[in-house]
C-alpha positions in Angstrom: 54.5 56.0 -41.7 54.4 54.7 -45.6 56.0 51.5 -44.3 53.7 50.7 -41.6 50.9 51.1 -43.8 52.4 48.9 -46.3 53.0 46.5 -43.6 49.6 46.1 -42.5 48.0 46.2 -46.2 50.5 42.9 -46.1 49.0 41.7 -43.5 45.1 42.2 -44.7 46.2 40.4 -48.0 47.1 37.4 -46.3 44.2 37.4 -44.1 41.5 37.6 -46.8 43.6 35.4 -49.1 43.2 32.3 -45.8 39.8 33.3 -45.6 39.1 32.6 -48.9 40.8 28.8 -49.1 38.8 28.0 -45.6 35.5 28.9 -47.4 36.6 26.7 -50.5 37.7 23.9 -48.5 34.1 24.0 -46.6 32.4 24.1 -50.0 34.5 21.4 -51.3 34.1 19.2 -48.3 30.4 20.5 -47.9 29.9 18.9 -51.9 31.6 15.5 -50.6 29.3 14.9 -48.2 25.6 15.0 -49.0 23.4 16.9 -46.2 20.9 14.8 -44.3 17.3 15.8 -45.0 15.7 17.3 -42.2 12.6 15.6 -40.6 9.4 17.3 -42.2 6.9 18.0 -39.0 3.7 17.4 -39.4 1.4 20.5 -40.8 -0.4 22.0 -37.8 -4.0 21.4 -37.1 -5.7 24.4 -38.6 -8.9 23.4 -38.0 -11.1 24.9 -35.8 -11.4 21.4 -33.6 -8.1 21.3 -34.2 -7.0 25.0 -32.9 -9.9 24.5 -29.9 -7.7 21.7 -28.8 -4.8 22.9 -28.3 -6.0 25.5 -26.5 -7.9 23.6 -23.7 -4.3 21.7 -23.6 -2.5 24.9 -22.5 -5.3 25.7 -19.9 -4.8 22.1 -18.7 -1.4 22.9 -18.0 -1.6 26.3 -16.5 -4.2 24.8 -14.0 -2.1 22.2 -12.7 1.0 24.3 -12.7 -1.2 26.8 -10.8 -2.1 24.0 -8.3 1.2 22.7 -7.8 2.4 26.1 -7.1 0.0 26.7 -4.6 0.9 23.0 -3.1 4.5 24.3 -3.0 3.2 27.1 -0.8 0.9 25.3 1.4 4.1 23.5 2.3 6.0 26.1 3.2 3.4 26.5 5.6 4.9 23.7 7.9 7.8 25.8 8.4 5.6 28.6 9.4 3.9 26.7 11.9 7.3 25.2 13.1 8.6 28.6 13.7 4.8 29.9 15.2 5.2 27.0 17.9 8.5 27.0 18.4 8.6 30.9 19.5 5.6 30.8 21.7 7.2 27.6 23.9 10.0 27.4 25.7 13.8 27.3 24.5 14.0 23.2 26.4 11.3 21.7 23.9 12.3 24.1 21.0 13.7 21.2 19.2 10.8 18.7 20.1 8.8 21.0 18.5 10.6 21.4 15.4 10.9 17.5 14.8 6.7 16.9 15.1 6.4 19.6 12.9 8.8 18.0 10.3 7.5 14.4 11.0 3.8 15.5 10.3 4.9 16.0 7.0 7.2 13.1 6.4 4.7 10.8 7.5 1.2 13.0 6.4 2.6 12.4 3.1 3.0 8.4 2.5 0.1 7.8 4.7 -2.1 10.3 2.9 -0.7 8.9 -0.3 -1.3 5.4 0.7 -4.6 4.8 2.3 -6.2 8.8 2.9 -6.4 10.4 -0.6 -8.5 6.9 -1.1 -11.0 7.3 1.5 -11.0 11.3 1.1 -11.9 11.3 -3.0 -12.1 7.5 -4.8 -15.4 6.5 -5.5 -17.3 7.8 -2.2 -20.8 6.4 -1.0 -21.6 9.4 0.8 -19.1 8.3 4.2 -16.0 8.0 2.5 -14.1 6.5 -0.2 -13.7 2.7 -0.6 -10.7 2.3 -3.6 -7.6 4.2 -5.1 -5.2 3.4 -2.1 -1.4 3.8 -3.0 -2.8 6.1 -5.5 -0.5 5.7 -9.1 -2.2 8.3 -11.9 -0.4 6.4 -14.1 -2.1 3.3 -13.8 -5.4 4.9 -14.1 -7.2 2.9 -17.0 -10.2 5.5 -16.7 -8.3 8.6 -18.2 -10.6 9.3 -21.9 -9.4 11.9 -24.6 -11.0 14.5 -22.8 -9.2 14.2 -19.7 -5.9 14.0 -21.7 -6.7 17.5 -23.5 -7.4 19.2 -20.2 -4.2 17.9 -18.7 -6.1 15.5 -16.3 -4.6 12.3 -16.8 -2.4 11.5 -15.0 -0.9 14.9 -14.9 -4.0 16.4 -12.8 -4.2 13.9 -10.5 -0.6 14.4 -9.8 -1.5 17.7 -9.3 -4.5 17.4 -7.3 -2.9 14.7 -5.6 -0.1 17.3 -4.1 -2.4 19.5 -3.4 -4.5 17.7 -1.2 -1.2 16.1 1.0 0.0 19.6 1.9 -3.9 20.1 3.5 -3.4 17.0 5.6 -0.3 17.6 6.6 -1.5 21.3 7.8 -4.7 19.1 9.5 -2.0 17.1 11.5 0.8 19.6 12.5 -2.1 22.0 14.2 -1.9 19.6 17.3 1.5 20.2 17.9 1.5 23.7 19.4 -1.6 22.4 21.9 0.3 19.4 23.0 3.6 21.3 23.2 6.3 20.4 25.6 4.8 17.3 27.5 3.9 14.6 24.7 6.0 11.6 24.3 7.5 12.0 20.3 6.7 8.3 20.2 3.2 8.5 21.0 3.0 11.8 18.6 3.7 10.1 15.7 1.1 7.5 15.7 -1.4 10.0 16.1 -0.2 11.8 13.0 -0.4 8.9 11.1 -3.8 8.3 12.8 -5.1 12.0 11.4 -3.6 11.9 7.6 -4.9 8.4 7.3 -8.2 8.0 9.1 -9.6 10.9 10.5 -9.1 14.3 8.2 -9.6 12.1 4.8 -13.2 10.8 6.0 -14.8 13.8 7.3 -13.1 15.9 4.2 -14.4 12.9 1.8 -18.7 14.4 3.8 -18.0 17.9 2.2 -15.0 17.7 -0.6 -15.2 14.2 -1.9 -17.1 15.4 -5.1 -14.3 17.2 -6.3 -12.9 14.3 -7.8 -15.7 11.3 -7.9 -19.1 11.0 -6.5 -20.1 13.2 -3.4 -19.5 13.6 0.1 -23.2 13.5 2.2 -22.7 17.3 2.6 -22.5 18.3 -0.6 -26.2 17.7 -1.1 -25.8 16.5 -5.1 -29.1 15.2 -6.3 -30.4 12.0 -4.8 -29.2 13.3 -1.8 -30.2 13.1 2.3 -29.7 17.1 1.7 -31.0 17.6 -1.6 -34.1 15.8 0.1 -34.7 17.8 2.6 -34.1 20.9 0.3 -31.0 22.5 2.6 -28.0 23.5 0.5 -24.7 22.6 0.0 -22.6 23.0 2.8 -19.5 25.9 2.0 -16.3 25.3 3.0 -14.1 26.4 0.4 -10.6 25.8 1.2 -11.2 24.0 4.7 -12.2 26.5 7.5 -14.1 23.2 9.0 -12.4 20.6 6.9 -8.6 21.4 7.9 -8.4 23.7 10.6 -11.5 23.0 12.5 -10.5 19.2 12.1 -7.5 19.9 13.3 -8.5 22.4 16.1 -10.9 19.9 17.6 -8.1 16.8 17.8 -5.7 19.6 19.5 -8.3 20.0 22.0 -8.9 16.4 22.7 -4.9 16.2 23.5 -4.9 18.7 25.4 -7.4 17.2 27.8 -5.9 14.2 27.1 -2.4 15.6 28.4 -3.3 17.6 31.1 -2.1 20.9 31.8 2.0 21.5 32.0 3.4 21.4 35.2 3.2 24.7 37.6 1.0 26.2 35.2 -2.2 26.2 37.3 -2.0 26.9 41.0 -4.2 25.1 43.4 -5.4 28.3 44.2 -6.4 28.8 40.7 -3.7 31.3 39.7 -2.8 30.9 36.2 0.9 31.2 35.8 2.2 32.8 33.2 4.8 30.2 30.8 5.8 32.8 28.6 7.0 31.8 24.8 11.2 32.1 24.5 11.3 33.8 20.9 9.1 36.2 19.6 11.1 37.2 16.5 10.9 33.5 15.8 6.9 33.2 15.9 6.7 36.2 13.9 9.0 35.6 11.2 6.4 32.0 11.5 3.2 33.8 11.0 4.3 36.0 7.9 5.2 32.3 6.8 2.2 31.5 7.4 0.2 34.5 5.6 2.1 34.0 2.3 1.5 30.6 2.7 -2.9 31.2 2.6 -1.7 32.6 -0.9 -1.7 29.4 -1.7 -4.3 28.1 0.6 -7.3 29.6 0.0 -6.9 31.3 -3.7 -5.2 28.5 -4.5 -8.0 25.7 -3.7 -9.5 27.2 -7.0 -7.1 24.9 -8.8 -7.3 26.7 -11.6 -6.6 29.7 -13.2 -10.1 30.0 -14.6 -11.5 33.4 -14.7 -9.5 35.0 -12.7 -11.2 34.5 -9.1 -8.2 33.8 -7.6 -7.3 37.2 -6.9 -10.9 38.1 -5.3 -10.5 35.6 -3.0 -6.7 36.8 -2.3 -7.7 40.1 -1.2 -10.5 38.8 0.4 -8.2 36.5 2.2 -5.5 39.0 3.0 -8.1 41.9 4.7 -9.1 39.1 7.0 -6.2 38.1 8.3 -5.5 42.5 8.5 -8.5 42.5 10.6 -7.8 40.0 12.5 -4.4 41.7 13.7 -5.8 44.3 14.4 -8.8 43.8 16.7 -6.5 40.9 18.1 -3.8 43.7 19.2 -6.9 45.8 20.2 -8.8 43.3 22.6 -5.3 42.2 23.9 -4.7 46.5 24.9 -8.0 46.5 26.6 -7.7 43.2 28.5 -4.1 43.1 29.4 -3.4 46.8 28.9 -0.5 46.3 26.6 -0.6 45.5 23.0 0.8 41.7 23.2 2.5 40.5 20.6 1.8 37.0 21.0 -2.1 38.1 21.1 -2.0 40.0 17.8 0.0 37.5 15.9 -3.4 34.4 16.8 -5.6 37.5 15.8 -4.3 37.3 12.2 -4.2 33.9 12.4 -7.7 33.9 13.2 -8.6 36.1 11.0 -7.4 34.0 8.4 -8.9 30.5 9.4 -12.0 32.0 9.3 -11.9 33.4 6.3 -10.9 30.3 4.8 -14.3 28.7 4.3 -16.0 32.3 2.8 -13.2 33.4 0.7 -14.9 32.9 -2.3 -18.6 33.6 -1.9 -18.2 36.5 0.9 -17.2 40.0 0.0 -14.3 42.4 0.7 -16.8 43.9 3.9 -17.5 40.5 4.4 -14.5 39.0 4.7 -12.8 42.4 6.5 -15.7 42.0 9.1 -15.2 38.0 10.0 -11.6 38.3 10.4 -12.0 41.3 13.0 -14.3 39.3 14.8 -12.4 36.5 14.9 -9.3 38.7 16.0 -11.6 39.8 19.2 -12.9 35.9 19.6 -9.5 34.4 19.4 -8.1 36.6 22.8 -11.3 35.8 24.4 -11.2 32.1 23.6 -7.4 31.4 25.2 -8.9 33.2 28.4 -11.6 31.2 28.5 -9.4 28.0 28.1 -7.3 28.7 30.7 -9.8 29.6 33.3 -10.9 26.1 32.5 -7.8 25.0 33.0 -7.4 23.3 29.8 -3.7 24.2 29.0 -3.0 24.9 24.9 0.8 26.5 25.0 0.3 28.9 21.4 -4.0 28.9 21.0 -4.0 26.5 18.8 -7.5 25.1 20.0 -9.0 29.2 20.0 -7.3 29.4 16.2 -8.2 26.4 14.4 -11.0 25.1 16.5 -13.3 27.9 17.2 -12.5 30.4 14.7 -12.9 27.7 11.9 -16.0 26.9 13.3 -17.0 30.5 14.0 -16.2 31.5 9.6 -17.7 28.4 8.6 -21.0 29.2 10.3 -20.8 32.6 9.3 -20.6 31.1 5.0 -24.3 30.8 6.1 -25.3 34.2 6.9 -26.3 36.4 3.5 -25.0 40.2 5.4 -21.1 38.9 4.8 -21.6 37.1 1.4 -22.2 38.6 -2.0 -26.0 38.3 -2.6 -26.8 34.8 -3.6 -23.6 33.2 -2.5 -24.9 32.8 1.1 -25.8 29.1 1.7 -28.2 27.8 4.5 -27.1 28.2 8.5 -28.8 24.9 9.0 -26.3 23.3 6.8 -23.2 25.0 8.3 -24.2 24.3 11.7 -24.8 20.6 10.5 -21.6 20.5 9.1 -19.4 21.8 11.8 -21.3 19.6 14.0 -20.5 16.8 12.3 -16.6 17.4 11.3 -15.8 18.5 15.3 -17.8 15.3 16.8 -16.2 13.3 14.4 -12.5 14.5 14.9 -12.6 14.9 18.8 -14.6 11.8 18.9 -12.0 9.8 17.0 -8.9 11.3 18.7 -9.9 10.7 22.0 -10.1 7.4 21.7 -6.8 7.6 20.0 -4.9 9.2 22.6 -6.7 7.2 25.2 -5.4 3.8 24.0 -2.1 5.4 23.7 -2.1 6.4 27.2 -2.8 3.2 28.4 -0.3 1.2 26.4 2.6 2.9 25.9 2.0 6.6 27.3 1.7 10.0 26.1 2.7 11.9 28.6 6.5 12.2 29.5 7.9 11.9 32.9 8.1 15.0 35.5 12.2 15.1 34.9 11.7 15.3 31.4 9.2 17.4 31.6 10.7 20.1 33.7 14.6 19.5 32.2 13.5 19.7 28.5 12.0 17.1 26.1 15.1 18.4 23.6 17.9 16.6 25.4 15.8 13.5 27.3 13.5 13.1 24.3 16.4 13.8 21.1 19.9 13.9 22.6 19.8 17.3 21.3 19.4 21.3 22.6 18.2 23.9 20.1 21.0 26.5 21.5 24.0 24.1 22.4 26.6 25.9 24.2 24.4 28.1 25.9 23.9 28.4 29.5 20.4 28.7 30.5 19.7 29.7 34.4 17.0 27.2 36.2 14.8 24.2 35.0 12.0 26.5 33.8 14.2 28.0 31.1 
């Protein structure tokens, strides 16, 4: 025992003892070579000016990273409505449908970038904007001090510039699900180039082109036709009427345009039902799509301010509740089972319609649009299809009529918070104006596409599948699927 302990004081001398020449040799080497003098900073500005500053700088910052989270949402958004119209089709066009919905995005976004963010917000005369195309916030000579300390320039334009390209995007991609499974892709594409470029960007620039310089005619800023006339504003706070009503009324101009799918009317006027291939799938789409609003609607605060966007999340959220719920109810009473496919528009509805009110209407308010919406939605397919104008997921009863219906209903003081409610006259002038404007525009579209190069595809496409004729491709390759109707 005696020698092991020797043996490992031993051992402890000779540690301490090369310890001890390795800290000389770093002094000695340390003395050689003369440290380098750090860089002084510069003494912070203590000043109150100088304090105030730096503070508006962080809250520059937080707002745009606010807004580019939101963007990041919105987008995600295309993968809900991918998956929305993908379930409620059938398995043949499942990849036709995937491909618009990811092209609407590809091609929203450099078109939207290149010629719509410049009619939509530069230097509007009332119509639209005349300057900015190919947007670059770095060459923007106009950015002041101000700007710079509130993260504006270029950094807010970037922001705001994102932002706005996820809405057009979600204008364009609402057509889809309406023309489902009997556009050419071709002919598709044009159109959403047509919608991010022309028409969404000059009916937003009438009621959002203030937000960055001068003023839409329906924002009724002094000088005015409105302010003349002593009508208010028009309210459309995240695009009930801008986007989705926009969007709604082009979806039913193709629709027409199209014509319904074949065997789904009978000459005896049966309507035969064509039955969506994948509910999971347009389910998993519309919880997507509700997280997606998140950024939407509290999101087109695009700031973090004082904290409204949370009020306008709940307010957002109970609507789209509602909505479910007096979707799945109407859908019980009418069809006598609760249909899935019914209750999922409802909270879809419930949310478009909120969209324009989610700011200025109240928790009762907002609860109350969205479960009307849910019983308008189920009563708008029906009355759709007993016109015979064919629309495969209710896109044309979501977007179109429900935007129009929440818009409209921004005007009416019983579901705002008192004060907030602006003027029916306005609203009704204003969803007047949009829907004219975009089914106006997009029928002559698809008209000149149908007689050049066709927007229609031929019967055997049709009934075989756009995925194989169309894209040389099948959703569920290897699968064998019973009949041409699959």
């Amino acid at each position: 025992m005696t020698q092991w302990l020797c043996r490992a004081l031993v051992v402890l001398v000779v540690i301490a003892s090369l310890g001890n020449s390795l800290v000389v040799a770093q002094t000695e080497t340390a003395a050689e070579t003369p440290a380098a003098t750090p860089a002084t900073p510069p003494p912070p500005d203590t000043t109150p000016d100088g304090l105030s500053n730096r503070i508006l700088a962080l809250a520059g910052l937080v707002d745009w990273f606010w807004t580019c989270i939101a963007a990041f949402l919105v987008f995600f958004m295309q993968m809900g409505f991918a998956c929305v119209e993908a379930g409620l089709t059938r398995a043949k066009n499942t990849v036709n449908i995937m491909m618009k919905n990811f092209m609407d995005f590809a091609i929203g976004t450099i078109v939207f970038w290149a010629i719509g963010y410049g009619l939509m917000f530069s230097a509007t005369n009332g119509f639209c904007g005349t300057g900015e195309f190919f947007v670059d916030p770095d060459a923007k000579a106009t950015a002041t001090a101000a700007d710079n300390i509130y993260g504006k320039a270029p950094n807010w334009t970037y922001a705001f510039l994102m932002f706005q390209t996820v809405f057009a995007a979600t204008a364009a991609t609402i057509v889809s699900g309406a023309m489902a499974e009997r556009t050419k892709f071709k002919s598709y594409l044009i159109y959403t180039a047509f919608i991010t470029g022309l028409v969404y960007p000059i009916s937003g620039s009438w009621a959002w082109g203030g937000l960055w310089n001068g003023a839409g005619w329906l924002e009724a800023k002094p000088g005015s036709w409105l302010a003349s006339m002593n009508l208010a504003a028009y309210i459309d706070f995240a695009g009930s009427s801008v986007v989705h009503m926009c969007g709604g009324a082009a979806a039913l101009a193709g629709a027409i345009a199209l014509g319904p799918r074949k065997g789904r009317y009978s000459a005896d006027g049966k309507i035969n039902p064509m039955p969506g291939h994948n509910m999971a799938l347009a389910t998993i789409g519309v919880f997507v799509l509700w997280l997606g609003w998140f950024g939407f609607n509290p999101g087109s605060t695009t700031a973090m301010g004082d904290g409204s966007f949370a009020r306008i999340a709940v307010v957002t959220n109970i609507a789209g509740a509602a909505g479910a719920l007096t979707g799945m109810i109407t859908a019980w009473i009418k069809f006598g089972k609760p249909d899935i496919s019914m209750t999922l528009n409802g909270a879809l509805a419930g949310l478009v319609a909120v969209t324009a009110g989610c700011s200025t209407m109240t928790i009762v308010g907002g609860m109350c649009v969205g479960a009307i919406a849910g019983v308008l939605v189920v009563l708008s397919v029906l009355f759709f299809d007993k016109l015979r104008i064919d629309d495969p997921v209710g896109a044309v009863s979501v977007h179109f009529v429900c935007g129009a219906f929440g818009t409209l209903c921004c005007g009416i003081p019983f579901f705002c918070i008192e004060g907030k409610a602006g003027s029916l006259a306005t609203q009704g002038l204003g969803v007047a104006s949009i829907a004219a404007w975009s089914f106006i525009t997009t029928s002559i579209l698809f008209w000149l596409i149908k007689v050049t190069i066709g927007l229609r595809v031929t019967e055997e496409e049709e009934l075989q599948g756009l995925d194989v004729l169309e894209h040389g491709n099948e959703c569920y390759a290897g699968f064998v699927i019973q009949g041409t109707d699959h």
